[in-house]
PDB file as gemmi writes it, atoms N, CA and C in Angstrom:
CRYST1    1.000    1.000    1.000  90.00  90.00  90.00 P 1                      
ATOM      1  N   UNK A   1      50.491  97.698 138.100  1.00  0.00           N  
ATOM      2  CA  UNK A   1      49.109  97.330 137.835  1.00  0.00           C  
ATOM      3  C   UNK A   1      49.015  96.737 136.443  1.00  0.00           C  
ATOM      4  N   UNK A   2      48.608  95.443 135.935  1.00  0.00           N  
ATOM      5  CA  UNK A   2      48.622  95.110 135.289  1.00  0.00           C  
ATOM      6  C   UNK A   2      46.786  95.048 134.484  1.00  0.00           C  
ATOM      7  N   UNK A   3      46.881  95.338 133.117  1.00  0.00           N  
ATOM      8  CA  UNK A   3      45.745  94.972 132.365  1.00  0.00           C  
ATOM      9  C   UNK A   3      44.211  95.011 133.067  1.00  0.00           C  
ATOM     10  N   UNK A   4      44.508  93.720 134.042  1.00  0.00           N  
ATOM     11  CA  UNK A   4      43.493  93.154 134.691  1.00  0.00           C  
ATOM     12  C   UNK A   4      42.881  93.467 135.764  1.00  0.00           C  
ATOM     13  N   UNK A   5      43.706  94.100 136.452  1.00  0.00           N  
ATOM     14  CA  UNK A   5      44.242  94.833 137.653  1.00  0.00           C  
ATOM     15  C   UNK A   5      43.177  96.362 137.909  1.00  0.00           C  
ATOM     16  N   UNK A   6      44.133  96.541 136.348  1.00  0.00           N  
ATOM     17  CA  UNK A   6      43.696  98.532 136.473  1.00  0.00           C  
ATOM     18  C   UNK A   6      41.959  98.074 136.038  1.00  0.00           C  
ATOM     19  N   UNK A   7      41.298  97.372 135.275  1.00  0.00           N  
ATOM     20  CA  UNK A   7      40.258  96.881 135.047  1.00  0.00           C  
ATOM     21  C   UNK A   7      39.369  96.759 135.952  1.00  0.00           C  
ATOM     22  N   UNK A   8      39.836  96.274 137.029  1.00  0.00           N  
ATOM     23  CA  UNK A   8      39.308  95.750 137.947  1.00  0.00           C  
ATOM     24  C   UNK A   8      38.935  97.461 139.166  1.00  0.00           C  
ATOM     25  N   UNK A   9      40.187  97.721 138.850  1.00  0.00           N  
ATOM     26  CA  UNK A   9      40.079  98.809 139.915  1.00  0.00           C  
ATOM     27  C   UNK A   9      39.136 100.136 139.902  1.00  0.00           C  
ATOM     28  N   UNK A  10      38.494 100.398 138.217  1.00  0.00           N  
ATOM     29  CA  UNK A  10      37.971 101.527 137.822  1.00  0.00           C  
ATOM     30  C   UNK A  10      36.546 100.615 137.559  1.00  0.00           C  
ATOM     31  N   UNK A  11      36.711  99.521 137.160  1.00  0.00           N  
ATOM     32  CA  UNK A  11      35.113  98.823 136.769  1.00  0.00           C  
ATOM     33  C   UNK A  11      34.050  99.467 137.935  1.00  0.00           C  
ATOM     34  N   UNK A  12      33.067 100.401 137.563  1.00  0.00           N  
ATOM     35  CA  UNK A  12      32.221 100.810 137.765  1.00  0.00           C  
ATOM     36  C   UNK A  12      31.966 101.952 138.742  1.00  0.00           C  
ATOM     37  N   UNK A  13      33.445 102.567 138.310  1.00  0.00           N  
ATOM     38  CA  UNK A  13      33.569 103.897 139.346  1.00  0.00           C  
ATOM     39  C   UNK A  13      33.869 105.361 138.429  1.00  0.00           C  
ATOM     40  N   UNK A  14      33.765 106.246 138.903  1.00  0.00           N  
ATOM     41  CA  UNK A  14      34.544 107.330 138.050  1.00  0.00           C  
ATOM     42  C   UNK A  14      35.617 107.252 139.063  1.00  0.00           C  
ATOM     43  N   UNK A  15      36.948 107.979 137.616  1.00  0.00           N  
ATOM     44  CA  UNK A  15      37.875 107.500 137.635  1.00  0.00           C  
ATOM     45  C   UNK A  15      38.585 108.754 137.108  1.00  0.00           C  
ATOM     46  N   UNK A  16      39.718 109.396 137.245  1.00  0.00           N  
ATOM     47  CA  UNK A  16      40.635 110.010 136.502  1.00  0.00           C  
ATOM     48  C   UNK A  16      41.905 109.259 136.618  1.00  0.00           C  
ATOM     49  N   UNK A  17      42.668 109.165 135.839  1.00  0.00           N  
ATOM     50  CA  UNK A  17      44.245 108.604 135.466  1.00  0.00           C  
ATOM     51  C   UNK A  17      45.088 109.389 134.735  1.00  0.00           C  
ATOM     52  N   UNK A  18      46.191 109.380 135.215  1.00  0.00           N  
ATOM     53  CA  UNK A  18      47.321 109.818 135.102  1.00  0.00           C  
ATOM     54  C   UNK A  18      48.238 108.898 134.152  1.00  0.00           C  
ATOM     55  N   UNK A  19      48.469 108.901 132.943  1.00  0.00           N  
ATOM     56  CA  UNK A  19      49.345 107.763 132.361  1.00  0.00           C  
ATOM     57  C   UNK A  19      50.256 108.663 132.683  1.00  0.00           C  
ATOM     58  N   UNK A  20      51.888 108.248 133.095  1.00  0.00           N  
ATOM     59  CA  UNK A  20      52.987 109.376 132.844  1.00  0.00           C  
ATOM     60  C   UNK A  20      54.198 108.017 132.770  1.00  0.00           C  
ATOM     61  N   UNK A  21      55.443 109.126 132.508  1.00  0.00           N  
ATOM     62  CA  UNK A  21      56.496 108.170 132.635  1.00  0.00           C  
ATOM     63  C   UNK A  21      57.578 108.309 133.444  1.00  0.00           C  
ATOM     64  N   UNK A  22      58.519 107.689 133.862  1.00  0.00           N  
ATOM     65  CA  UNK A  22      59.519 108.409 134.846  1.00  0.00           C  
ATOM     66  C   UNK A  22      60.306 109.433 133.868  1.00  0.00           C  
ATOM     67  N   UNK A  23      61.099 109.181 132.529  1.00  0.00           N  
ATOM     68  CA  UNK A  23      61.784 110.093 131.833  1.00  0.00           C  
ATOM     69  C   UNK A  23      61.063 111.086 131.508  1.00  0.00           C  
ATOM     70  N   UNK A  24      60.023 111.319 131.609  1.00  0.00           N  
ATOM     71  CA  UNK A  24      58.959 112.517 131.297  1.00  0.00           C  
ATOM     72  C   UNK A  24      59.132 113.984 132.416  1.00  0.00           C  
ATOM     73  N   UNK A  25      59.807 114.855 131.584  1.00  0.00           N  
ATOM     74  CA  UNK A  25      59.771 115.699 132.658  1.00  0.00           C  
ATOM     75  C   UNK A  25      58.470 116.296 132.986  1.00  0.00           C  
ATOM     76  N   UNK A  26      57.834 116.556 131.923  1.00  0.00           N  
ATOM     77  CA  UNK A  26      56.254 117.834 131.620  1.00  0.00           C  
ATOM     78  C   UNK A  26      55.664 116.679 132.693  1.00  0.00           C  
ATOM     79  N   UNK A  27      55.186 115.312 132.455  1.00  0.00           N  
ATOM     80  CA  UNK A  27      55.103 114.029 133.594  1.00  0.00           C  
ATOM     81  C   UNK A  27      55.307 114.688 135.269  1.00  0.00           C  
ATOM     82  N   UNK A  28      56.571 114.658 135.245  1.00  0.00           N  
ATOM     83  CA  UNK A  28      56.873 114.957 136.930  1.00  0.00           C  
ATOM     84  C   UNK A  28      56.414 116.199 137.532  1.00  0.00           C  
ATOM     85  N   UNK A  29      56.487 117.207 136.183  1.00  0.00           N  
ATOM     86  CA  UNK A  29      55.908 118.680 136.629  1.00  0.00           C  
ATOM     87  C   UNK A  29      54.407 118.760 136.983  1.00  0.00           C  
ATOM     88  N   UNK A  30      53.742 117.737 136.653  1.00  0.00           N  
ATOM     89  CA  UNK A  30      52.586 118.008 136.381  1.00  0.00           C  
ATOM     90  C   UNK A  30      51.383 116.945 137.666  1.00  0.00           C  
ATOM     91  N   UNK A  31      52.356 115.875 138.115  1.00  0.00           N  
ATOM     92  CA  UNK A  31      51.812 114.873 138.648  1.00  0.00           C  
ATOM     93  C   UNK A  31      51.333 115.254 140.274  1.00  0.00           C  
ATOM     94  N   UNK A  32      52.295 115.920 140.850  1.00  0.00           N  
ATOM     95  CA  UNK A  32      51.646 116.839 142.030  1.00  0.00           C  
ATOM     96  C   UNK A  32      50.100 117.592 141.996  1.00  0.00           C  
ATOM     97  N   UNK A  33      50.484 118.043 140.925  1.00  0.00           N  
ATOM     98  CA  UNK A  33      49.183 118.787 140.532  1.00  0.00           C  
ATOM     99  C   UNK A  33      47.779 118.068 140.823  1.00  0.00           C  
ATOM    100  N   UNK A  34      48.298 117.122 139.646  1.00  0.00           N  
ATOM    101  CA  UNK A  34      46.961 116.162 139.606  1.00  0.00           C  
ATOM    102  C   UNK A  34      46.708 115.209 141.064  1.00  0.00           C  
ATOM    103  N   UNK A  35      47.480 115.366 141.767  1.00  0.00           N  
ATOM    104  CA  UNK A  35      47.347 114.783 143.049  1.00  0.00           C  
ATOM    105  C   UNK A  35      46.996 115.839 144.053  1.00  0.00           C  
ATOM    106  N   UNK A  36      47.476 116.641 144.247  1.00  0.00           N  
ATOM    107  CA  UNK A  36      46.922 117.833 144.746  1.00  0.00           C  
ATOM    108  C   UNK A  36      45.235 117.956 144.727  1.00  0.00           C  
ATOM    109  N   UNK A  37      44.736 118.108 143.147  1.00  0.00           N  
ATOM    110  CA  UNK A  37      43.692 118.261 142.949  1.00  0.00           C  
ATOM    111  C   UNK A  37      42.599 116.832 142.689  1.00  0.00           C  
ATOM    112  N   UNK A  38      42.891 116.196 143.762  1.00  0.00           N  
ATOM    113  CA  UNK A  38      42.613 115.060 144.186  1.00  0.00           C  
ATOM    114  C   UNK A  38      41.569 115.061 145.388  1.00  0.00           C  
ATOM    115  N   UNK A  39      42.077 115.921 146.135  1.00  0.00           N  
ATOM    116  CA  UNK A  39      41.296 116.922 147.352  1.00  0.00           C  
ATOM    117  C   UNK A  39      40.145 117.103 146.796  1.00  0.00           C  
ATOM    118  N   UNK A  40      39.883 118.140 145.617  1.00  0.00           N  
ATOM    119  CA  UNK A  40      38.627 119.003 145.112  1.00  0.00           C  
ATOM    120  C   UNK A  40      37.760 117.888 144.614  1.00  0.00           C  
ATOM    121  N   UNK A  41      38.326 116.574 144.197  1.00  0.00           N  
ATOM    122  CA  UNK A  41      37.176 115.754 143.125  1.00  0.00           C  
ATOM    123  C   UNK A  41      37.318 114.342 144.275  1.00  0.00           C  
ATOM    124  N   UNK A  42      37.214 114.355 145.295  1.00  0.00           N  
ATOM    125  CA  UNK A  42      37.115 113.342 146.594  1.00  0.00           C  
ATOM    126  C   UNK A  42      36.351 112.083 145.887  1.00  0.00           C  
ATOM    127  N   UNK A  43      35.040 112.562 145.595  1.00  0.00           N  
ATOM    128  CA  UNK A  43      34.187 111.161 145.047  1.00  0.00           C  
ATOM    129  C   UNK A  43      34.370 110.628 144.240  1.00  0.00           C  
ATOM    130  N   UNK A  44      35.298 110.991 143.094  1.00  0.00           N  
ATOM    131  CA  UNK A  44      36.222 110.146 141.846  1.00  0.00           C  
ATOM    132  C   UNK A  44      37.669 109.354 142.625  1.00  0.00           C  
ATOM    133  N   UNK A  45      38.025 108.632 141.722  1.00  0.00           N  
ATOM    134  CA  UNK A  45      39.010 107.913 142.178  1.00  0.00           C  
ATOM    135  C   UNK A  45      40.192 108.344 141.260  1.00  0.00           C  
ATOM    136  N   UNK A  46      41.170 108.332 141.364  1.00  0.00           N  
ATOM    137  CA  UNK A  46      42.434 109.218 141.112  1.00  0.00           C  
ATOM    138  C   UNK A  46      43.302 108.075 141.865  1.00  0.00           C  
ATOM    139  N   UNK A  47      44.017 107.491 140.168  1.00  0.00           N  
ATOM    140  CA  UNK A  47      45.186 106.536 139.983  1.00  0.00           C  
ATOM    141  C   UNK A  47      46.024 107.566 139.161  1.00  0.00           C  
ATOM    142  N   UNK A  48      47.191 106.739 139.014  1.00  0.00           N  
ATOM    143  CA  UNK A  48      48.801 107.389 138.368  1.00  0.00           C  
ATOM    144  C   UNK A  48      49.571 105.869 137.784  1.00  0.00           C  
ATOM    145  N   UNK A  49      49.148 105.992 136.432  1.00  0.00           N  
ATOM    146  CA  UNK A  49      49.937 104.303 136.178  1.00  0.00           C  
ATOM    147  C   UNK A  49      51.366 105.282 135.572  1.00  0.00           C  
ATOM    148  N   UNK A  50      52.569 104.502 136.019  1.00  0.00           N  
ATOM    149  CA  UNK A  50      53.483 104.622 134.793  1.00  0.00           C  
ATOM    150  C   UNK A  50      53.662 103.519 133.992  1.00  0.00           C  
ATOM    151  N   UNK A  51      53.789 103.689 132.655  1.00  0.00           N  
ATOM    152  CA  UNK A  51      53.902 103.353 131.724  1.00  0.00           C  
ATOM    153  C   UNK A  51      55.210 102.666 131.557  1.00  0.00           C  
ATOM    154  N   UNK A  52      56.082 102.649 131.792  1.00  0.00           N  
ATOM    155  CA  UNK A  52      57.591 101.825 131.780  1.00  0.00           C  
ATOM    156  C   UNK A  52      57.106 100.400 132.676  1.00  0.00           C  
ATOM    157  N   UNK A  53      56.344 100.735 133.847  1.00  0.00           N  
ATOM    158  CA  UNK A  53      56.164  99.534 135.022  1.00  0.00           C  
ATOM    159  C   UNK A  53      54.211  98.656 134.511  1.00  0.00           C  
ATOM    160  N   UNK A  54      53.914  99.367 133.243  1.00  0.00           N  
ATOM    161  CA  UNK A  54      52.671  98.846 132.963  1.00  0.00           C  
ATOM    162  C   UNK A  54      52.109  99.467 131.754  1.00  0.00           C  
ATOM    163  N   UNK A  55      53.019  98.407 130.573  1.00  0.00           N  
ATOM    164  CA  UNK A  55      52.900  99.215 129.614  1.00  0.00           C  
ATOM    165  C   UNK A  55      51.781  97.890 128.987  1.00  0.00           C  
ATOM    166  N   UNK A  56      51.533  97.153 129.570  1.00  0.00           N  
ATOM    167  CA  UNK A  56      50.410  96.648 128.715  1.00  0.00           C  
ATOM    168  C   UNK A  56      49.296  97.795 129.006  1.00  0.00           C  
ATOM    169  N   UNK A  57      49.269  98.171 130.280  1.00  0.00           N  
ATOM    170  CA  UNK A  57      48.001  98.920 130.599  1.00  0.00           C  
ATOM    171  C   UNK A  57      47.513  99.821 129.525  1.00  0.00           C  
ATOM    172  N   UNK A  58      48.793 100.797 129.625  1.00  0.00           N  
ATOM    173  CA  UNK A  58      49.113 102.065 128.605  1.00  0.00           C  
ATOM    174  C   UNK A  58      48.309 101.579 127.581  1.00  0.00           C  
ATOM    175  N   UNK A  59      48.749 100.499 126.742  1.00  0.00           N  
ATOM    176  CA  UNK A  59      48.582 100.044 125.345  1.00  0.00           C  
ATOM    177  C   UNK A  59      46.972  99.808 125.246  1.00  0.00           C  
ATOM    178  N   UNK A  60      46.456  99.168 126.632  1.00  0.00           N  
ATOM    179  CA  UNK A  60      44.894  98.415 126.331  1.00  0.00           C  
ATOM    180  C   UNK A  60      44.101  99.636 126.125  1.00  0.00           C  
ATOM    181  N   UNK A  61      44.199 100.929 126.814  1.00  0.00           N  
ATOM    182  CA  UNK A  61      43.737 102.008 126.850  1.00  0.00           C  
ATOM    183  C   UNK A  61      44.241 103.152 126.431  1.00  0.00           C  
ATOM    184  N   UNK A  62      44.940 102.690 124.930  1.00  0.00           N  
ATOM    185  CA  UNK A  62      45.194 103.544 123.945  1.00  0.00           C  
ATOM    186  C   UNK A  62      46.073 104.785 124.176  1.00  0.00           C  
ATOM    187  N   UNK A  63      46.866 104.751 125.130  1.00  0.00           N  
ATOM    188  CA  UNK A  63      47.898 105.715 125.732  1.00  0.00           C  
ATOM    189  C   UNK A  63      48.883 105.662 124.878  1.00  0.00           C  
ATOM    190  N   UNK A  64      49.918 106.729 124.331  1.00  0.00           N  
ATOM    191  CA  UNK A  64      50.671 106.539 123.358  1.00  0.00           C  
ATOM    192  C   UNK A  64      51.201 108.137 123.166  1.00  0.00           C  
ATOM    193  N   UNK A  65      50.886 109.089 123.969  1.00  0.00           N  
ATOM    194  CA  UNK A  65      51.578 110.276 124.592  1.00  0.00           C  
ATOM    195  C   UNK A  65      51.838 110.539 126.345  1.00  0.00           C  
ATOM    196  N   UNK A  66      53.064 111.203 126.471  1.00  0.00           N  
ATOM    197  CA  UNK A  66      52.744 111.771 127.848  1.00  0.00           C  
ATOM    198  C   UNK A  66      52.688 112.938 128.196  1.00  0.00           C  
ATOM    199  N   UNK A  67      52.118 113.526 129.044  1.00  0.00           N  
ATOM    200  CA  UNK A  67      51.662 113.025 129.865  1.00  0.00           C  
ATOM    201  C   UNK A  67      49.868 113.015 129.517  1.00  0.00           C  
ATOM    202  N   UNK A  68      49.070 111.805 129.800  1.00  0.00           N  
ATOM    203  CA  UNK A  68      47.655 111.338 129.397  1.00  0.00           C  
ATOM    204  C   UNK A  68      47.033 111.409 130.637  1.00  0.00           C  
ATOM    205  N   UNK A  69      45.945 112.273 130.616  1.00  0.00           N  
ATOM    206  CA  UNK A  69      45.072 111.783 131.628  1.00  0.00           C  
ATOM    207  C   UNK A  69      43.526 111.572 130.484  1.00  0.00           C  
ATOM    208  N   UNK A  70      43.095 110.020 131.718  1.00  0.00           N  
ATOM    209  CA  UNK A  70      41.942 109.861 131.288  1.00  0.00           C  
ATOM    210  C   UNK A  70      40.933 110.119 132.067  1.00  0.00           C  
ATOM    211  N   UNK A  71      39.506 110.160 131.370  1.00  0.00           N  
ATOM    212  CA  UNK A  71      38.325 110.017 132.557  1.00  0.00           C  
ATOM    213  C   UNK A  71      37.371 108.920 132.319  1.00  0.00           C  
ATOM    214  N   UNK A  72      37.059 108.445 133.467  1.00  0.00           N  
ATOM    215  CA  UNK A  72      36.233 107.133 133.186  1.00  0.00           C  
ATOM    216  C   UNK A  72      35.004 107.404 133.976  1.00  0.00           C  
ATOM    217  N   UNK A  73      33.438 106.691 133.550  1.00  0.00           N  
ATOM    218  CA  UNK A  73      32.501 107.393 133.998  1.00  0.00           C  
ATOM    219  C   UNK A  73      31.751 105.502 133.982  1.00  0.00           C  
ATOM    220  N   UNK A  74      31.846 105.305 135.138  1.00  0.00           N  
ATOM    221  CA  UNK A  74      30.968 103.556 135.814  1.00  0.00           C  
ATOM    222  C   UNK A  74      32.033 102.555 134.711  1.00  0.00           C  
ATOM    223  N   UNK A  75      33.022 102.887 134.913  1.00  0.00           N  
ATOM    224  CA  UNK A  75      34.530 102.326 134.101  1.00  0.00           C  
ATOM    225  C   UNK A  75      34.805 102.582 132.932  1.00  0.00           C  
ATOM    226  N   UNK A  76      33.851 103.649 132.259  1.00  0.00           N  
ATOM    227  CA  UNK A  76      34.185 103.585 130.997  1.00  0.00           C  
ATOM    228  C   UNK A  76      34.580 104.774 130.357  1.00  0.00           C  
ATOM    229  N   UNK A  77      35.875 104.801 129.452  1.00  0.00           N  
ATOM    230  CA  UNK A  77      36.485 105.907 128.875  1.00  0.00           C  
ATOM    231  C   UNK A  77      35.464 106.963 128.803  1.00  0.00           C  
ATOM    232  N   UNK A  78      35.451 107.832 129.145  1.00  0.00           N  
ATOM    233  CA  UNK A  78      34.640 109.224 128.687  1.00  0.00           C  
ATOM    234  C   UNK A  78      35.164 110.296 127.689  1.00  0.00           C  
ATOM    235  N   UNK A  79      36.813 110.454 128.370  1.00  0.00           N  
ATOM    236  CA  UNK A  79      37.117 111.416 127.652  1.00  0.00           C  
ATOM    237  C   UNK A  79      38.722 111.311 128.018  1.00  0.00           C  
ATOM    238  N   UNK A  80      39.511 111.780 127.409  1.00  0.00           N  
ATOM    239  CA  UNK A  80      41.225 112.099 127.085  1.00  0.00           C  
ATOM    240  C   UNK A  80      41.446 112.840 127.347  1.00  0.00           C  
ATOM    241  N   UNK A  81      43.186 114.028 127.975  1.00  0.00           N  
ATOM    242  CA  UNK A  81      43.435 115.071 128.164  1.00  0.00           C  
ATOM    243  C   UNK A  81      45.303 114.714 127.454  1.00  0.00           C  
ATOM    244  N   UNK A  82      45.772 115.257 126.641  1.00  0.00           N  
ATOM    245  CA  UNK A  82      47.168 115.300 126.558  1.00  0.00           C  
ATOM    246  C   UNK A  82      47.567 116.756 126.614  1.00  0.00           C  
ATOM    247  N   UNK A  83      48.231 116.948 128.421  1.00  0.00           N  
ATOM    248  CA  UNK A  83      48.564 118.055 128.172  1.00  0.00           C  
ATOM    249  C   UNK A  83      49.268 118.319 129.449  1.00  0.00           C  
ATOM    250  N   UNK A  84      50.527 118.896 129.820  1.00  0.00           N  
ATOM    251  CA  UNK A  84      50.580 119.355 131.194  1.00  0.00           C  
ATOM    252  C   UNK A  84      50.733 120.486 131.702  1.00  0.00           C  
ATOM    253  N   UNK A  85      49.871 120.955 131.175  1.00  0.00           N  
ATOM    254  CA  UNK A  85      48.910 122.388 131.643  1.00  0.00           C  
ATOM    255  C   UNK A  85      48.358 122.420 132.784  1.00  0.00           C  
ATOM    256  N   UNK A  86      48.434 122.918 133.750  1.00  0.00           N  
ATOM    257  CA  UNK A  86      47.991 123.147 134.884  1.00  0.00           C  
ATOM    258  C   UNK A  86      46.734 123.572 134.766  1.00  0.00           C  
ATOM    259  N   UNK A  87      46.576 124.714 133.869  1.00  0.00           N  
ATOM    260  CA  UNK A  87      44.916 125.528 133.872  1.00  0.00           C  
ATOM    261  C   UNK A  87      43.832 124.142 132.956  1.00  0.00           C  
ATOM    262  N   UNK A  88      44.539 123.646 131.977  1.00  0.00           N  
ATOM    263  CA  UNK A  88      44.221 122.692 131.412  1.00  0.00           C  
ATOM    264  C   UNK A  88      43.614 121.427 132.002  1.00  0.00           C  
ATOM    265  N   UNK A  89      44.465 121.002 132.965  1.00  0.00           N  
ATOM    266  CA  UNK A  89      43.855 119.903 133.603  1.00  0.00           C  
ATOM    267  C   UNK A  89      42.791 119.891 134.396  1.00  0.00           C  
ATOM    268  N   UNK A  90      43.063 121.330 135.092  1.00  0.00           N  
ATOM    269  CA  UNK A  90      41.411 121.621 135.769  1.00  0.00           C  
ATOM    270  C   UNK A  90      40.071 121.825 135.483  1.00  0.00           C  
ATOM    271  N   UNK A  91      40.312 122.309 133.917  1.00  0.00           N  
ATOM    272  CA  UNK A  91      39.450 122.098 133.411  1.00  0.00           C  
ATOM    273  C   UNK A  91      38.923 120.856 132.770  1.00  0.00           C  
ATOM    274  N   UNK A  92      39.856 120.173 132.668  1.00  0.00           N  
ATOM    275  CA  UNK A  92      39.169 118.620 131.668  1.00  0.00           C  
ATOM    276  C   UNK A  92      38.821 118.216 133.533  1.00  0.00           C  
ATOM    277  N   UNK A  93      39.154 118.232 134.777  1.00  0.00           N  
ATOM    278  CA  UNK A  93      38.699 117.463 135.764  1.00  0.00           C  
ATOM    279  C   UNK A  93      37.678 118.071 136.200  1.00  0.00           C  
ATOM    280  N   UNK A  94      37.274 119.883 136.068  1.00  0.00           N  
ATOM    281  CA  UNK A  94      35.412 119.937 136.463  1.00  0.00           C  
ATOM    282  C   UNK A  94      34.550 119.598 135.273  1.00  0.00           C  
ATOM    283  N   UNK A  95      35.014 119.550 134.101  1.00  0.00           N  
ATOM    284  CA  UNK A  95      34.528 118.740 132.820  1.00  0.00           C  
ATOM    285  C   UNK A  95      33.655 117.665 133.176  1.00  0.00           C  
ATOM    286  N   UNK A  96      34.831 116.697 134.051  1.00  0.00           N  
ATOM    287  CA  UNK A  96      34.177 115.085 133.686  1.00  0.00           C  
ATOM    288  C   UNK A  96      34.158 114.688 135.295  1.00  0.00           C  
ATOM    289  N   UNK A  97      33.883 115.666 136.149  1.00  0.00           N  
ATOM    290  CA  UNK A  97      34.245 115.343 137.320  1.00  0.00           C  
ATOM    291  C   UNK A  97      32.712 114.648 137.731  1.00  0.00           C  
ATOM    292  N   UNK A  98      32.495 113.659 138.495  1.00  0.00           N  
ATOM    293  CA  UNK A  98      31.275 112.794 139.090  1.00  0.00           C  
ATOM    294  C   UNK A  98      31.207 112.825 140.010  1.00  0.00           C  
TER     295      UNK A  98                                                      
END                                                                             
């Protein structure tokens, strides 16, 4: 997904994202999860960019740890999570969940 792409795809939706990387282990441990709990937040949209295959993306939206999840609210950044915490993530997703 490039720049324009991921732009296109969240413009005017809520949104959670997954920045991760393939060498990222805390990344792989954690990415089930957030897909898993994909189920509970149905009316948000739930992407997974990696960062090696779309690192302009990473860069436009200020990604620069892994593993990053963001939240976007009618496309727009709301809020950040760096962490792959399981109890953690559930909470930043009933946080900002829409």
């Amino acid at each position: 997904t490039n720049r324009d792409d991921f732009d296109g795809l969240i413009k005017g939706k809520n949104a959670f994202v997954l920045f991760k990387a393939s060498w990222c282990k805390v990344c792989q441990s954690i990415a089930p999860v957030f897909e898993r709990l994909e189920e509970t937040y149905a009316t948000n949209l739930f992407l997974v960019v990696d960062i090696d295959q779309n690192e302009g993306t990473a860069v436009s939206q200020g990604v620069d740890a892994m593993p990053t999840f963001v939240a976007y609210k009618n496309g727009d950044k709301v809020d950040e999570l760096i962490s792959g915490d399981e109890k953690t993530l559930q909470e930043f997703l009933a946080k900002n969940a829409h």
